[in-house]
Backbone as XML, in Angstrom:
<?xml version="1.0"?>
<chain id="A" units="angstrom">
  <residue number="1" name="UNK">
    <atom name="N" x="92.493" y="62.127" z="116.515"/>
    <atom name="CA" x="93.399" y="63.149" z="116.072"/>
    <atom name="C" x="94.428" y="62.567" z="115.110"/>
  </residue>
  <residue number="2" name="UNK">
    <atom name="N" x="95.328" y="61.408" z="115.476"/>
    <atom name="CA" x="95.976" y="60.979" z="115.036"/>
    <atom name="C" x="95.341" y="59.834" z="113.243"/>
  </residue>
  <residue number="3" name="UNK">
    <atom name="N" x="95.803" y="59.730" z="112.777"/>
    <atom name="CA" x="94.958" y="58.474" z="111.695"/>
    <atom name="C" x="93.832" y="59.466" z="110.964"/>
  </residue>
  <residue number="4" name="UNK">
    <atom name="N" x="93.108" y="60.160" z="111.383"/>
    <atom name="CA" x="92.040" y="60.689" z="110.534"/>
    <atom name="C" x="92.077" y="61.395" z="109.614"/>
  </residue>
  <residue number="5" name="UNK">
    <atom name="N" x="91.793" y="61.476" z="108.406"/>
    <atom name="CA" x="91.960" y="62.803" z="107.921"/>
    <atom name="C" x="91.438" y="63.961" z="107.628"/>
  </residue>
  <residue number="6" name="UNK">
    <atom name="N" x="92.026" y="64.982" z="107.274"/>
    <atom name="CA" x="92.175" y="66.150" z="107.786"/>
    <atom name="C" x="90.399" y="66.431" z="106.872"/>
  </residue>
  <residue number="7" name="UNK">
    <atom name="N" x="89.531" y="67.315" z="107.230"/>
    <atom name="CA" x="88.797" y="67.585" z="106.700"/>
    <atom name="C" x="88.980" y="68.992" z="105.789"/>
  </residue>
  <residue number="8" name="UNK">
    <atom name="N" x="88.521" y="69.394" z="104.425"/>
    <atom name="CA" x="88.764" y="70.860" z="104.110"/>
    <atom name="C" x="87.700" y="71.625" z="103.799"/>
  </residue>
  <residue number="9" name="UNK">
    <atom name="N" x="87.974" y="72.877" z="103.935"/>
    <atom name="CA" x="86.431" y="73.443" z="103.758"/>
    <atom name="C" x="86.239" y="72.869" z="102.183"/>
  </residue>
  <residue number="10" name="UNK">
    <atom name="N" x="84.734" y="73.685" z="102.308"/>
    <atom name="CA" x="83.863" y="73.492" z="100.900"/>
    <atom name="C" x="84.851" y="75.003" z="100.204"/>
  </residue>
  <residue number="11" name="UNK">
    <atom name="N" x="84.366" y="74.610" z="98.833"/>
    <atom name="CA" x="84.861" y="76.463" z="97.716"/>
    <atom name="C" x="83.411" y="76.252" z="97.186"/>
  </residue>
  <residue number="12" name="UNK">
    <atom name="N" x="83.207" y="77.708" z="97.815"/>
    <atom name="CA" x="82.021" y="77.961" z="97.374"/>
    <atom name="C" x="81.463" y="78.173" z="95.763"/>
  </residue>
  <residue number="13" name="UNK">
    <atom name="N" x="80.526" y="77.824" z="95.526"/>
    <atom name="CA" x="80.085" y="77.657" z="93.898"/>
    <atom name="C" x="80.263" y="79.076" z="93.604"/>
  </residue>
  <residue number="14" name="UNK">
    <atom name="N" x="79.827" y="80.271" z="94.187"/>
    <atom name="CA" x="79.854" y="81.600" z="93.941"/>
    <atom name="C" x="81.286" y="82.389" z="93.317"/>
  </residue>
  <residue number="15" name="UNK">
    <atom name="N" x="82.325" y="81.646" z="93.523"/>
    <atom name="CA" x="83.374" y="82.238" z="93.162"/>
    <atom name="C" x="82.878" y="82.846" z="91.717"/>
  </residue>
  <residue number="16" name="UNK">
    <atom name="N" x="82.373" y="81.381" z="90.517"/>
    <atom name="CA" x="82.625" y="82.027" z="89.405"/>
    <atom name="C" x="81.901" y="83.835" z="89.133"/>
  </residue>
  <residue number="17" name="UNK">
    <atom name="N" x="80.511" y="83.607" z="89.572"/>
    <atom name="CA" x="79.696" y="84.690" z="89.798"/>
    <atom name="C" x="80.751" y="86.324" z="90.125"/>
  </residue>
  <residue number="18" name="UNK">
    <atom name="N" x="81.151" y="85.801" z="91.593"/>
    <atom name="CA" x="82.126" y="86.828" z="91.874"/>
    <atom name="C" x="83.224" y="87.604" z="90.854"/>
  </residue>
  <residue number="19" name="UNK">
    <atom name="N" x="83.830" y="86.935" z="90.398"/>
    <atom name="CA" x="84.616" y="86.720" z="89.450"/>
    <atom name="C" x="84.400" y="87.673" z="88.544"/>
  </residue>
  <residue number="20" name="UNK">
    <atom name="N" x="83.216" y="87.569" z="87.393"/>
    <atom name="CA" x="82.416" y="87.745" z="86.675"/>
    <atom name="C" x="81.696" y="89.195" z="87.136"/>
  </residue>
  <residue number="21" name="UNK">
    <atom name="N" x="81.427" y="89.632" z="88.443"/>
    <atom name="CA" x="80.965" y="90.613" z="88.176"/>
    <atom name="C" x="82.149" y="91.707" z="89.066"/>
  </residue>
  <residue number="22" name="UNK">
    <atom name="N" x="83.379" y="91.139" z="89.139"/>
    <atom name="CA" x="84.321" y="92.348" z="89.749"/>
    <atom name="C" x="84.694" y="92.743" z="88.525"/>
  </residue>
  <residue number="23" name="UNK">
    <atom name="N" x="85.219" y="91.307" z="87.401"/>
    <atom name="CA" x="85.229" y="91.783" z="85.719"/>
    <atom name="C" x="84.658" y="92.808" z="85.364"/>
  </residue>
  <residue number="24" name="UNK">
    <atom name="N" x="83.918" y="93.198" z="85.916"/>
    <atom name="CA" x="82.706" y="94.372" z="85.039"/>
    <atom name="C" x="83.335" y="95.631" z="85.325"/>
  </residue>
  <residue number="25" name="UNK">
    <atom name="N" x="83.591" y="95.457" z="86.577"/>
    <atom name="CA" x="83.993" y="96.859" z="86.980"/>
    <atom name="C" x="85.577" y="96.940" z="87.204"/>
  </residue>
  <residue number="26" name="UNK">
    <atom name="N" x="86.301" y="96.197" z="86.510"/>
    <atom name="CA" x="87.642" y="96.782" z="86.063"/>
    <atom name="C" x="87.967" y="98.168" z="85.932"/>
  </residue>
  <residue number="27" name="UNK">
    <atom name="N" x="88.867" y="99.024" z="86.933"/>
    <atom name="CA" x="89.214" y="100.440" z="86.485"/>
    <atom name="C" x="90.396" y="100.563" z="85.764"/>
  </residue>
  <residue number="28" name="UNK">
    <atom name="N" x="91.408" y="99.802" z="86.329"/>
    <atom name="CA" x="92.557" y="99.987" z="85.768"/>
    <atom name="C" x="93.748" y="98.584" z="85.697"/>
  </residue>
  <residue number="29" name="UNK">
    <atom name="N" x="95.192" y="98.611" z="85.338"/>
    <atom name="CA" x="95.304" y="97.750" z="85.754"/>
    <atom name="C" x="95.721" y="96.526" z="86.730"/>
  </residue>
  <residue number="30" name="UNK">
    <atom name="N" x="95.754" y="97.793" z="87.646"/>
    <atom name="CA" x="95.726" y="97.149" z="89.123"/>
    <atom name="C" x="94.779" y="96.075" z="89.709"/>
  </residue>
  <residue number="31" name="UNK">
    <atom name="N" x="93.238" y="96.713" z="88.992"/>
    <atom name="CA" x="92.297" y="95.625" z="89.448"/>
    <atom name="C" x="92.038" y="95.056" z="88.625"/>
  </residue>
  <residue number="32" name="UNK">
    <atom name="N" x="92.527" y="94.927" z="87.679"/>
    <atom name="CA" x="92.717" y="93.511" z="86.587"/>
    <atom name="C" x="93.924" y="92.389" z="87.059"/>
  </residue>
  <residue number="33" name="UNK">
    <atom name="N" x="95.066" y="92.933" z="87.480"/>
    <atom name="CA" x="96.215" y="92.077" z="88.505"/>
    <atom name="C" x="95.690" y="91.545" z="89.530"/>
  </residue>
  <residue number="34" name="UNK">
    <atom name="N" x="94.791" y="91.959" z="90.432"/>
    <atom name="CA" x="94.153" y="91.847" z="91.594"/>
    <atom name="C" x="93.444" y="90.693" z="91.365"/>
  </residue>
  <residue number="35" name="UNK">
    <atom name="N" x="92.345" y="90.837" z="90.924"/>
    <atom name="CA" x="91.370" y="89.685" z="90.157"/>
    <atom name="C" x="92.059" y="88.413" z="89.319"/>
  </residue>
  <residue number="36" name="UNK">
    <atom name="N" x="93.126" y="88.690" z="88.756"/>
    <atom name="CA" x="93.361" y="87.883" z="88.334"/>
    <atom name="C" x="94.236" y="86.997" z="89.125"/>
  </residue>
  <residue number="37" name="UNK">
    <atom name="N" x="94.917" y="86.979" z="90.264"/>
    <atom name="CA" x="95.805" y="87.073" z="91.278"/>
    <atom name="C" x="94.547" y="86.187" z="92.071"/>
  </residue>
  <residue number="38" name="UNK">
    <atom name="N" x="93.430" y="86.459" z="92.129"/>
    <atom name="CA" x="92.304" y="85.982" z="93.136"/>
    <atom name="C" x="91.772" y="84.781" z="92.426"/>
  </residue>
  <residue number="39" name="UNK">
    <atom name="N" x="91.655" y="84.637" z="90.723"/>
    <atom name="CA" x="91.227" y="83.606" z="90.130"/>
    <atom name="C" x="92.575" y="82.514" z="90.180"/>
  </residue>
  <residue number="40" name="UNK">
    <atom name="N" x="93.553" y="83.307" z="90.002"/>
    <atom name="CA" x="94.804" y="82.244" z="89.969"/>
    <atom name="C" x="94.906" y="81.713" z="91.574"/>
  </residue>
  <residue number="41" name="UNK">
    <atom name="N" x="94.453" y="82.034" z="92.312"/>
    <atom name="CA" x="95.354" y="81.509" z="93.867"/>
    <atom name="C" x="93.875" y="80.608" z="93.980"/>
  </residue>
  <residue number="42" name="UNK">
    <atom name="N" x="92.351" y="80.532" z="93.628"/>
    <atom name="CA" x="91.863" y="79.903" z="93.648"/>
    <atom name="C" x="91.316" y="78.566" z="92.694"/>
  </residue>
  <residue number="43" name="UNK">
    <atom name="N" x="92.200" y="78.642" z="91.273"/>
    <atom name="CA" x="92.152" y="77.376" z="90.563"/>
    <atom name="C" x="93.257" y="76.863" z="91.614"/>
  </residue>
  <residue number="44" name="UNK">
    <atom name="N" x="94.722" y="77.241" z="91.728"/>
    <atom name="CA" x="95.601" y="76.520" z="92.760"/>
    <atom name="C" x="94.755" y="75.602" z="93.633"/>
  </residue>
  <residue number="45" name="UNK">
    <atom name="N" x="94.574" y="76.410" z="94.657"/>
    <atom name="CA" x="92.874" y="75.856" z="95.288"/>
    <atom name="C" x="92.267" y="74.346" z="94.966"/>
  </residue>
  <residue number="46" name="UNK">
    <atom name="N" x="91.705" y="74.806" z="93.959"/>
    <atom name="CA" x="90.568" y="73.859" z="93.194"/>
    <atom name="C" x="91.991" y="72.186" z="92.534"/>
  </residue>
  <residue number="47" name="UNK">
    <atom name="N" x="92.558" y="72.489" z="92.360"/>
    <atom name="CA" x="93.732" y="71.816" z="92.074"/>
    <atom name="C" x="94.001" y="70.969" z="93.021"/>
  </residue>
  <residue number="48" name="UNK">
    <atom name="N" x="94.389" y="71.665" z="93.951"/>
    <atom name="CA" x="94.659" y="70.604" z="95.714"/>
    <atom name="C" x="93.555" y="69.916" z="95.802"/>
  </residue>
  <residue number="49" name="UNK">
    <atom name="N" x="92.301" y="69.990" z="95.389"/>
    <atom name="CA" x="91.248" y="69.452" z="96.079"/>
    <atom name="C" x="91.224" y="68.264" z="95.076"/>
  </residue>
  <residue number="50" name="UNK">
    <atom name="N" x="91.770" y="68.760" z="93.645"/>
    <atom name="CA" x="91.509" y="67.586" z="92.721"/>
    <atom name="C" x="92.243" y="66.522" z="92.993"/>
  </residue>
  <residue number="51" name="UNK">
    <atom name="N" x="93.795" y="66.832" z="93.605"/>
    <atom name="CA" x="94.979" y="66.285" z="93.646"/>
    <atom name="C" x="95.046" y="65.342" z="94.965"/>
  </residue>
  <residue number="52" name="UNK">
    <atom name="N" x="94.349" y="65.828" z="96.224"/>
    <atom name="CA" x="93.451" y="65.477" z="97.439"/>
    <atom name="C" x="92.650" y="64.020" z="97.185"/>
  </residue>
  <residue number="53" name="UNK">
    <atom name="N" x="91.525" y="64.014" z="96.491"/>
    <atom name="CA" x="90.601" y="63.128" z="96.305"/>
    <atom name="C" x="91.470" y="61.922" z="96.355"/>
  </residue>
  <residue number="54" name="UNK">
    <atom name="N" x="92.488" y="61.481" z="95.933"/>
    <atom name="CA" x="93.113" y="60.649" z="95.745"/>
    <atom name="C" x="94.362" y="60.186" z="96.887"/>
  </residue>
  <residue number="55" name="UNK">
    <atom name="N" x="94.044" y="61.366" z="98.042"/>
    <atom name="CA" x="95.286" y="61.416" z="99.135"/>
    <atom name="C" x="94.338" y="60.664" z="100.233"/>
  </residue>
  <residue number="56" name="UNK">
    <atom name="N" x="94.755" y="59.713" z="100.700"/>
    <atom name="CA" x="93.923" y="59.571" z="102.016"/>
    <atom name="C" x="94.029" y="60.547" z="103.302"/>
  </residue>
  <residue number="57" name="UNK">
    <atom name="N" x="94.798" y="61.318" z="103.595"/>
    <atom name="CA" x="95.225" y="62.210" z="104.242"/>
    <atom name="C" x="94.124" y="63.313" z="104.323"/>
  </residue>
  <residue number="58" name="UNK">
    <atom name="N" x="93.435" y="63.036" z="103.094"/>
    <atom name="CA" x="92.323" y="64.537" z="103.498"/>
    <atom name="C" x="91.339" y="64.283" z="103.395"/>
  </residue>
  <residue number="59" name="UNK">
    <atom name="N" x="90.390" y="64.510" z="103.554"/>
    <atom name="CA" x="88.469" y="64.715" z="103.638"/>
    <atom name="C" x="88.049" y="66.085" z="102.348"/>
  </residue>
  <residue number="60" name="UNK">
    <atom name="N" x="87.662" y="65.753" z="100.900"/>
    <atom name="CA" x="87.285" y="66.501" z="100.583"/>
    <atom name="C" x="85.800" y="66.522" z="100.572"/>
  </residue>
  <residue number="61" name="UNK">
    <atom name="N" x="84.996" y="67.404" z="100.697"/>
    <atom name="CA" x="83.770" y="67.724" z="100.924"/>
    <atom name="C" x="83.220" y="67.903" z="99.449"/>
  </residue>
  <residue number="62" name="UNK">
    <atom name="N" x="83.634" y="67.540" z="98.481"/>
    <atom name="CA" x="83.219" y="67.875" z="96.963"/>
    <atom name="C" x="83.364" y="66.614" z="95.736"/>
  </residue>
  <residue number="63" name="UNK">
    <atom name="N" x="82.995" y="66.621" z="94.902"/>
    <atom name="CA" x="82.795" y="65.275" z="94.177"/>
    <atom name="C" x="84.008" y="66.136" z="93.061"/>
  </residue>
  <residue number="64" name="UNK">
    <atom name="N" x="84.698" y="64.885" z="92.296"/>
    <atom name="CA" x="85.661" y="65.243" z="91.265"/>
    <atom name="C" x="85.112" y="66.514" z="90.355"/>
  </residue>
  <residue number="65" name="UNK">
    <atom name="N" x="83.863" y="65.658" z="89.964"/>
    <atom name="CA" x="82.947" y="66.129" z="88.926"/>
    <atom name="C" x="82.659" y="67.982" z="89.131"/>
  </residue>
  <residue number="66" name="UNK">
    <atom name="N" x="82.266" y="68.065" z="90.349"/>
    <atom name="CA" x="81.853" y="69.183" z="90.679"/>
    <atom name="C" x="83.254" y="70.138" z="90.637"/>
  </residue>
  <residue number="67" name="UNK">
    <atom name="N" x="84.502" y="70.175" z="91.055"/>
    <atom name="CA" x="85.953" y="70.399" z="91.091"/>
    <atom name="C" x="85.879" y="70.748" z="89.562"/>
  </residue>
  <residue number="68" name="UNK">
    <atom name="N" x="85.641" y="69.765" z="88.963"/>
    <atom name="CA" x="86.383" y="69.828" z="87.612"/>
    <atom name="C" x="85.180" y="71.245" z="87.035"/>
  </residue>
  <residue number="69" name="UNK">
    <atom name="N" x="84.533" y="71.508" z="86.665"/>
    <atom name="CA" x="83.183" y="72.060" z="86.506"/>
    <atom name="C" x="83.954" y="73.459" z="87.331"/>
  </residue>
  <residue number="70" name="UNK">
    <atom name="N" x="84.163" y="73.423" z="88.379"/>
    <atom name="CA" x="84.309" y="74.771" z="89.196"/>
    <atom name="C" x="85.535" y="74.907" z="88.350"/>
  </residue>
  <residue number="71" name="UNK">
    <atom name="N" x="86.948" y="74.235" z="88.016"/>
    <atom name="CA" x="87.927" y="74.618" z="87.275"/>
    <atom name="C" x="87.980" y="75.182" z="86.159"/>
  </residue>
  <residue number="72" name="UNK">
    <atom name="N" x="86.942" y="74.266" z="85.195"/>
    <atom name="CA" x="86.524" y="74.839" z="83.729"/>
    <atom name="C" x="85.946" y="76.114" z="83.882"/>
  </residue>
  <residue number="73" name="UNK">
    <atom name="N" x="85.300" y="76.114" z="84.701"/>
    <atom name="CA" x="84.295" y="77.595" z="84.632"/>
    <atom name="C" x="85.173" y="78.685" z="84.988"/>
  </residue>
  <residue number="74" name="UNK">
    <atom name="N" x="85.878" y="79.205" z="86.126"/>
    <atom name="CA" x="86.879" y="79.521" z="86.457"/>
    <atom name="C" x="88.067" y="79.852" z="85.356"/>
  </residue>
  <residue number="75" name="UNK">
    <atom name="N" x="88.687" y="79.016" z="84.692"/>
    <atom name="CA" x="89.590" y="79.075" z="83.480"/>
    <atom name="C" x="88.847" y="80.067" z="82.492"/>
  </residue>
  <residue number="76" name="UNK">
    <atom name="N" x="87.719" y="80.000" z="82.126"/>
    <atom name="CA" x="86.808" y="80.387" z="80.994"/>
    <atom name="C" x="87.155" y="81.463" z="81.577"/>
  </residue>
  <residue number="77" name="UNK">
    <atom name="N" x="86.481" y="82.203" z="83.096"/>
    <atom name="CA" x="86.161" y="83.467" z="83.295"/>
    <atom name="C" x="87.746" y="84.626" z="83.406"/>
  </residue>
  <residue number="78" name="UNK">
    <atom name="N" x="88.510" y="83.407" z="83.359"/>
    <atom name="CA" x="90.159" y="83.983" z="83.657"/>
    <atom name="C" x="90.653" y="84.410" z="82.457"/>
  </residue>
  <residue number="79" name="UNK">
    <atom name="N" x="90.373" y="83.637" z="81.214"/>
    <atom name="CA" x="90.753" y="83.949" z="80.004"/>
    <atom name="C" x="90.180" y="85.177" z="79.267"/>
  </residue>
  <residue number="80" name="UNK">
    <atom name="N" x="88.950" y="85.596" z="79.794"/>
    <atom name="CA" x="88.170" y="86.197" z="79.325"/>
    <atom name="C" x="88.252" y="87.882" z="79.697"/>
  </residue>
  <residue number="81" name="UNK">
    <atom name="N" x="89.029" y="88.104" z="81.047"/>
    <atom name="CA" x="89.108" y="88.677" z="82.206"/>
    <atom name="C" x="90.817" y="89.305" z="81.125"/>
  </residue>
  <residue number="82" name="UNK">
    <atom name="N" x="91.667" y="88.124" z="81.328"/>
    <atom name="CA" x="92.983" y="88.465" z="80.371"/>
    <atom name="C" x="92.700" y="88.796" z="79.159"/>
  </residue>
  <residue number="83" name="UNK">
    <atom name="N" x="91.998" y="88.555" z="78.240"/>
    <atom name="CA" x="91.655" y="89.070" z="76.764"/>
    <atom name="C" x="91.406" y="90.460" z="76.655"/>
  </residue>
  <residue number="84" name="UNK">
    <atom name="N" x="90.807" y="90.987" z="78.093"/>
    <atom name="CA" x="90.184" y="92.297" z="77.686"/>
    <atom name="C" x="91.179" y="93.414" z="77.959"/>
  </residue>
  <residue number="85" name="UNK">
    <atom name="N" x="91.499" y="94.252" z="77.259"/>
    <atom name="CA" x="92.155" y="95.133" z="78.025"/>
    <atom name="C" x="92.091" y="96.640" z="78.879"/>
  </residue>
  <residue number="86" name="UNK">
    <atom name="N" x="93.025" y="96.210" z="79.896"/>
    <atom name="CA" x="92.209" y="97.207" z="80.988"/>
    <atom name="C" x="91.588" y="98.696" z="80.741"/>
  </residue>
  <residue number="87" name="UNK">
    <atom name="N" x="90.994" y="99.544" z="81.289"/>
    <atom name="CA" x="90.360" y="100.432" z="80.994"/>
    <atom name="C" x="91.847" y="101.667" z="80.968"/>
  </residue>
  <residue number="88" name="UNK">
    <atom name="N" x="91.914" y="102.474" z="80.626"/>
    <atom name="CA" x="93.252" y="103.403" z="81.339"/>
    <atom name="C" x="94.524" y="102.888" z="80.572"/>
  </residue>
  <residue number="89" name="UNK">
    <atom name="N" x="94.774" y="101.713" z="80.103"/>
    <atom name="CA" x="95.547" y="100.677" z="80.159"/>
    <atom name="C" x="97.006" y="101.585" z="79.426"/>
  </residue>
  <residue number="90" name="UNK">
    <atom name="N" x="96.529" y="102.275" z="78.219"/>
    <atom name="CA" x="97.266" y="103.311" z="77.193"/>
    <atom name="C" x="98.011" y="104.424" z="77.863"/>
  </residue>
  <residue number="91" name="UNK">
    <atom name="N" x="97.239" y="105.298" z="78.713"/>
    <atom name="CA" x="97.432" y="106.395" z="79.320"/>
    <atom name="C" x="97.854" y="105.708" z="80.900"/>
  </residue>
  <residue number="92" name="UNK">
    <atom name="N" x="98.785" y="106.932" z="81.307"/>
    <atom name="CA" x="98.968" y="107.120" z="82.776"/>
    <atom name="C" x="97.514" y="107.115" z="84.042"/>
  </residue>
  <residue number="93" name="UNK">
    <atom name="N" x="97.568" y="106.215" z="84.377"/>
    <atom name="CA" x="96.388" y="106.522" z="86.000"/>
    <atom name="C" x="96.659" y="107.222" z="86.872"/>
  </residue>
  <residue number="94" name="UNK">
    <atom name="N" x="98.706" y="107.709" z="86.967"/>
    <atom name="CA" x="98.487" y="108.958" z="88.070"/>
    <atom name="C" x="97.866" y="109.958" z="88.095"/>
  </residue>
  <residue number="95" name="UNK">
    <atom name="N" x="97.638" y="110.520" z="87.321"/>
    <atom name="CA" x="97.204" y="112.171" z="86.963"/>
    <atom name="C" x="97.970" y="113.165" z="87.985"/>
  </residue>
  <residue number="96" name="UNK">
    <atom name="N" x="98.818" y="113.036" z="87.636"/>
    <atom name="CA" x="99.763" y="113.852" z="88.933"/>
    <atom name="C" x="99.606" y="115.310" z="88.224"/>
  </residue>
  <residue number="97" name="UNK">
    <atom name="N" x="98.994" y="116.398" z="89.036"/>
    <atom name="CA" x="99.226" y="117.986" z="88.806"/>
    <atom name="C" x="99.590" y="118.417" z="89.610"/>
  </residue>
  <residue number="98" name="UNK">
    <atom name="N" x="100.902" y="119.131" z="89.338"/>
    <atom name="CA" x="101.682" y="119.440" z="90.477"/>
    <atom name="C" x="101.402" y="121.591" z="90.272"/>
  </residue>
  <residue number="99" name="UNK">
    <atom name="N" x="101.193" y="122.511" z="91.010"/>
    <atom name="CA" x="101.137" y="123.177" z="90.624"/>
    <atom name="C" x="102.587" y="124.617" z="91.371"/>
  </residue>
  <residue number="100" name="UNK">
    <atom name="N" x="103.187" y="124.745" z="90.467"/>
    <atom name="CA" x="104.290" y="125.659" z="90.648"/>
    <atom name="C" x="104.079" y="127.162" z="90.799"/>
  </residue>
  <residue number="101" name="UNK">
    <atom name="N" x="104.747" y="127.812" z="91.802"/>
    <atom name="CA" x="104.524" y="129.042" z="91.747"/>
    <atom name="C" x="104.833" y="129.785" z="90.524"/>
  </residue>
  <residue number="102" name="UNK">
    <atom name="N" x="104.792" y="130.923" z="90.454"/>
    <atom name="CA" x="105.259" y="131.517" z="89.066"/>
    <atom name="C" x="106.192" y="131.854" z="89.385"/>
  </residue>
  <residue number="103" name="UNK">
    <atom name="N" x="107.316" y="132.142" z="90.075"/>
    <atom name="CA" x="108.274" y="132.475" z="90.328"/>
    <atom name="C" x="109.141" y="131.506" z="89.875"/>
  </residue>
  <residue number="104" name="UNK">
    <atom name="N" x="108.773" y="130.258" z="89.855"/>
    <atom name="CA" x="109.681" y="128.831" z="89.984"/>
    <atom name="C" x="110.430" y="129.495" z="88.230"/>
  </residue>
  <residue number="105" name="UNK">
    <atom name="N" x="111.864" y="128.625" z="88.319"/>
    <atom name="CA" x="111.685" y="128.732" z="87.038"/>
    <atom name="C" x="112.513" y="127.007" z="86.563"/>
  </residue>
  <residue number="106" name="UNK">
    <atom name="N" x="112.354" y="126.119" z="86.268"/>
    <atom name="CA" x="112.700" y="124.798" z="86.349"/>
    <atom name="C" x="112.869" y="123.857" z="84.838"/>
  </residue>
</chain>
C-alpha cells in the first residue's frame, strides 16, 4: 500500500472516434460547449499521464508515444469542432410562442 505506485486507468483510443462523430451531430450551441468541455477535460487528462511518466508516484499503463498521438489527434479534432460554426448559432434556439388572449392588450 504504502511505497507503490498508484496505478491509472488506460484512456481509451476511442475517444478520438467519439469525438468526431458527436461533431456531426452538433444542434446548437450548447452541444458544441458540451463537446468541447469533454475534449478539453480529456487532453487535461492525457496531459497528467504525459506529466506522470516521469513521476514515480504513478503507474501509467500507456507509452509516451501513444499519449502524444492520442493528444495530437484530439487537438486536431478540437480545432476542427471550434472552426465550425454551430448550427442555430445566428438565430434564437428558444422559439418561445407565447399565445395571448385577445382580450390582452400589452
Amino acid at each position: 500500500m504504502f511505497g507503490r505506485p498508484k496505478k491509472l486507468k488506460r484512456i481509451p483510443s476511442n475517444i478520438i472516434s467519439y469525438v468526431q462523430i458527436e461533431a456531426e451531430d452538433i444542434k446548437d450551441t450548447n452541444d458544441k460547449q458540451m463537446l468541447a468541455h469533454y475534449a478539453h477535460a480529456k487532453l487535461e487528462l492525457i496531459d497528467f499521464y504525459i506529466a506522470a511518466l516521469d513521476d514515480k508516484k504513478y503507474e501509467v499503463p500507456h507509452s509516451r508515444e501513444y499519449l502524444q498521438n492520442l493528444q495530437r489527434d484530439l487537438t486536431a479534432v478540437l480545432k476542427q469542432i471550434m472552426s465550425k460554426p454551430a448550427p442555430n448559432s445566428s438565430s434564437s434556439s428558444w422559439n418561445v410562442k407565447v399565445d395571448y388572449p385577445d382580450e390582452w392588450k400589452g
